[in-house]
C-alpha positions in Angstrom: -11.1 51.6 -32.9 -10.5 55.3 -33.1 -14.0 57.3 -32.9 -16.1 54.6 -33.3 -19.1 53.7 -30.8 -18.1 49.9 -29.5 -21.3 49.9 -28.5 -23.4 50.6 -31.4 -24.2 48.3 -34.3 -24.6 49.0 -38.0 -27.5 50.6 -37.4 -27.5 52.5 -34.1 -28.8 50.0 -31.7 -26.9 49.1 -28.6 -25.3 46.1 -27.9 -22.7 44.5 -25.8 -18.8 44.3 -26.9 -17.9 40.6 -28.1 -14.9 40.4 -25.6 -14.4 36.6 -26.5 -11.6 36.8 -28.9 -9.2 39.4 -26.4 -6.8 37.8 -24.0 -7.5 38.3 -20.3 -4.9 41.0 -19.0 -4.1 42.3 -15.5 -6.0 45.3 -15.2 -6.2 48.4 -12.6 -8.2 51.5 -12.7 -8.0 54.4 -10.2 -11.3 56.7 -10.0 -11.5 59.8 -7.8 -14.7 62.0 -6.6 -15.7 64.4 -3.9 -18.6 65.7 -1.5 -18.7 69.1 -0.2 -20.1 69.2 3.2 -20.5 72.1 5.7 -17.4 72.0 8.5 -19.9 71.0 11.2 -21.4 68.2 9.2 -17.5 66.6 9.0 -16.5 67.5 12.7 -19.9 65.2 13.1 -18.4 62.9 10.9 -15.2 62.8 12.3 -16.3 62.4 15.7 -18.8 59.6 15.0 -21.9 61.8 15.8 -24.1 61.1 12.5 -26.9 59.7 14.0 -27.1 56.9 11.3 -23.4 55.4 12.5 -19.9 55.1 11.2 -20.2 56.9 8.0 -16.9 56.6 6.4 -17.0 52.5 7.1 -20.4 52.3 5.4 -19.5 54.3 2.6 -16.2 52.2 2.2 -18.2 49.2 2.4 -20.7 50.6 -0.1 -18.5 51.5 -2.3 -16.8 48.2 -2.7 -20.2 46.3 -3.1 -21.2 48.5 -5.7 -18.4 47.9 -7.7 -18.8 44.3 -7.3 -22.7 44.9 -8.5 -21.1 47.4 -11.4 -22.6 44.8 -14.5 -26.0 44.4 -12.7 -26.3 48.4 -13.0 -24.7 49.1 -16.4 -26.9 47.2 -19.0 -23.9 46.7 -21.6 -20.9 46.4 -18.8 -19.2 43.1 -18.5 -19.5 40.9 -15.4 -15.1 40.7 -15.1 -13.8 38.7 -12.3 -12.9 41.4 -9.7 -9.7 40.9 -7.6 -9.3 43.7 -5.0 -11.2 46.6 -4.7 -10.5 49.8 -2.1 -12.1 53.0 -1.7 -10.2 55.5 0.8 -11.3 59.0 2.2 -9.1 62.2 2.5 -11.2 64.6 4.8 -10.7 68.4 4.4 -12.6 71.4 5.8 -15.5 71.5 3.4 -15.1 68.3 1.6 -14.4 64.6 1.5 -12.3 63.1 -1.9 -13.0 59.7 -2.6 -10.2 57.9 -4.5 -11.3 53.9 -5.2 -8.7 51.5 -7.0 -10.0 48.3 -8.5 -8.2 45.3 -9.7 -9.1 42.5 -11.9 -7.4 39.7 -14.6 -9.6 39.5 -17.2 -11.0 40.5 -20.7 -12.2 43.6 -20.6 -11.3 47.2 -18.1 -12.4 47.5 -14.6 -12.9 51.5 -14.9 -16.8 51.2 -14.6 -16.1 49.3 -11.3 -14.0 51.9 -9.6 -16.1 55.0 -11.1 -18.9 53.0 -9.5 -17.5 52.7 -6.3 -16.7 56.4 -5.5 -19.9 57.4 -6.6 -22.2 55.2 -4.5 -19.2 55.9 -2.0 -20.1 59.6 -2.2 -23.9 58.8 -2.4 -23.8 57.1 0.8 -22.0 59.6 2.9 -24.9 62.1 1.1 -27.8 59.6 2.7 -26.0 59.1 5.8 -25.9 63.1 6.2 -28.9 64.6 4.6 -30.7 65.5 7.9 -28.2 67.6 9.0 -26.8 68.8 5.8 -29.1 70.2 3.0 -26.3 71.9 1.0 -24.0 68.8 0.5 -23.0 68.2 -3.4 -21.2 65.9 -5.0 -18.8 66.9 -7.6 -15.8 65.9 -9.7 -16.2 61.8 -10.4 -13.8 60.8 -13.1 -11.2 58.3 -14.2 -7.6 59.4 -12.8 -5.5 56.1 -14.5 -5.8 52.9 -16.1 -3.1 50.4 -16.7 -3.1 47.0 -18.3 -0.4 44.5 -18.5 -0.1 41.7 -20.7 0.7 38.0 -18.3 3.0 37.0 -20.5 
């Protein structure tokens, strides 16, 4: 495929890749992200004093139904059969990293998926914090590995 748009047609227009033809493969992707947050804001998170609850279990849970939404947000992303999905925090000083892994057999990658679940992941802990945090940012969402093996 090289440096060609998937998808783009002939002449420019987007469209969806024709995954019929590919054999379904076992698939993982591993996505990674962070929020910067003042120290107080996480000693409040730590402790369980954000007033709008538990916000590392709501972002978890977030975070795995928006990867499980992923082809309802993406126009040209593939609705794949999604086998596992977790999204797990590592809280620092300043900042939270977001690491999601998503698994799936199937046709096509499940990157999208675990990109989408840090980043509503990291979105959530934003709304969850906002009123006591006005300086929080996001930063740093990317793919960190895919793998794909063949079930034969």
């Amino acid at each position: 495929m090289g440096d060609e748009f998937t998808h783009l047609d002939a002449g420019g227009n987007a469209r969806m890749v024709d995954v019929s033809g590919k054999p379904r493969v076992r698939r993982s992707a591993k996505a990674e992200g962070r929020i910067l947050l003042a120290p107080s804001t996480i000693s409040k998170i730590r402790s369980n004093e954000i007033a709008k609850g538990n916000v590392l279990a709501t972002a978890r849970v977030a975070g795995i139904m928006a990867a499980k939404r992923c082809s309802d947000m993406i126009p040209l992303c593939h609705n794949i059969e999604i086998e596992h999905v977790e999204v797990d925090f590592a809280i620092g000083d300043g900042e939270i990293v977001i690491s999601a892994k998503a698994l799936c057999t199937d046709k096509t990658g499940i990157e999208m998926e675990a990109l989408m679940a840090v980043s509503v992941a990291a979105l959530t802990i934003y709304d969850m914090c906002k009123a006591v945090d006005k300086a929080m940012r996001i930063e740093g969402i990317r793919l960190v590995e895919k793998t794909k093996e063949s079930l034969s």
